[in-house]
C-alpha positions in Angstrom: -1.4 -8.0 -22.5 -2.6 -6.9 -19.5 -3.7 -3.8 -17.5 -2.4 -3.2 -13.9 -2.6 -0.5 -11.6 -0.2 1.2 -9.5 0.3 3.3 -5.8 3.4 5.8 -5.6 3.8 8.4 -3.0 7.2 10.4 -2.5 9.1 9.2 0.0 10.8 12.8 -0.1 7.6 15.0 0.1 5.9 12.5 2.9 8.8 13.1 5.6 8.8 17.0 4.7 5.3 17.1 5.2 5.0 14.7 8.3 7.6 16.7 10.0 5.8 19.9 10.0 7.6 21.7 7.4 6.1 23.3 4.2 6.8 20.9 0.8 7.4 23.6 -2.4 6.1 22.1 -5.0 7.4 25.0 -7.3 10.9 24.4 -6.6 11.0 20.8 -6.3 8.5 20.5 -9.4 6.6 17.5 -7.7 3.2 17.6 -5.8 2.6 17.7 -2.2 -0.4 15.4 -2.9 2.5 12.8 -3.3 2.7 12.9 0.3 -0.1 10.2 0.4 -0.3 7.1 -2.2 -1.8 7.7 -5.9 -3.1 5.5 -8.1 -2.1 5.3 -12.0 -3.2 3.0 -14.2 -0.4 1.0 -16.6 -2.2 -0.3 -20.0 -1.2 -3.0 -22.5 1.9 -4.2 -20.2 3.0 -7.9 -20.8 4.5 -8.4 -17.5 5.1 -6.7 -14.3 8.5 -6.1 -15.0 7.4 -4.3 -17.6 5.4 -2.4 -15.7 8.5 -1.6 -13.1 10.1 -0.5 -16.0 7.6 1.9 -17.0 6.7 3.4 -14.1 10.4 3.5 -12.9 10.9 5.9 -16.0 7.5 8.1 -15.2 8.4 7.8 -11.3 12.3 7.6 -10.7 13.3 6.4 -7.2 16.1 8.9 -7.5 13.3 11.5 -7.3 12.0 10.2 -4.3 9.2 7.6 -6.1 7.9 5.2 -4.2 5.9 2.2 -6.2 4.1 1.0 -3.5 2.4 -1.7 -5.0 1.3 -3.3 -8.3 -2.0 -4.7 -9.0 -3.6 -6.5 -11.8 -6.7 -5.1 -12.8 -7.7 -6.7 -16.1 -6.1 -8.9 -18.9 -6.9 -7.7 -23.0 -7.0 -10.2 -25.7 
């Protein structure tokens, strides 16, 4: 197993906020902070598809989730 880190930002809030308009977080339930790329660690994951997988279910592309890239930060016996 291995831990790995990802960078998603929101493809949807970026171009709002770029464009000069106000992003509502209240309504659209998602942060402007996703404007810019965060960084969330995945534990215990065997492979990166597995880590697609998992943050394609805690960051859905049909949501406006961009994984911007995938990087392997450690490896667990």
């Amino acid at each position: 197993m291995s831990d790995y880190e990802i960078g998603v930002y929101n493809k949807h809030v970026r171009e709002t906020i770029r464009n000069g308009d106000d992003w509502d977080e209240e309504q659209s339930g998602i942060s402007k902070d996703f404007e810019n790329v965060l960084y969330f660690p995945i534990r215990n994951a065997s492979s990166i598809l597995e880590v697609e997988e998992r943050s394609a279910r805690s960051f859905p592309s049909s949501q406006g989730y961009v994984i911007d890239y995938i990087r392997l930060v450690g490896r667990t016996e």
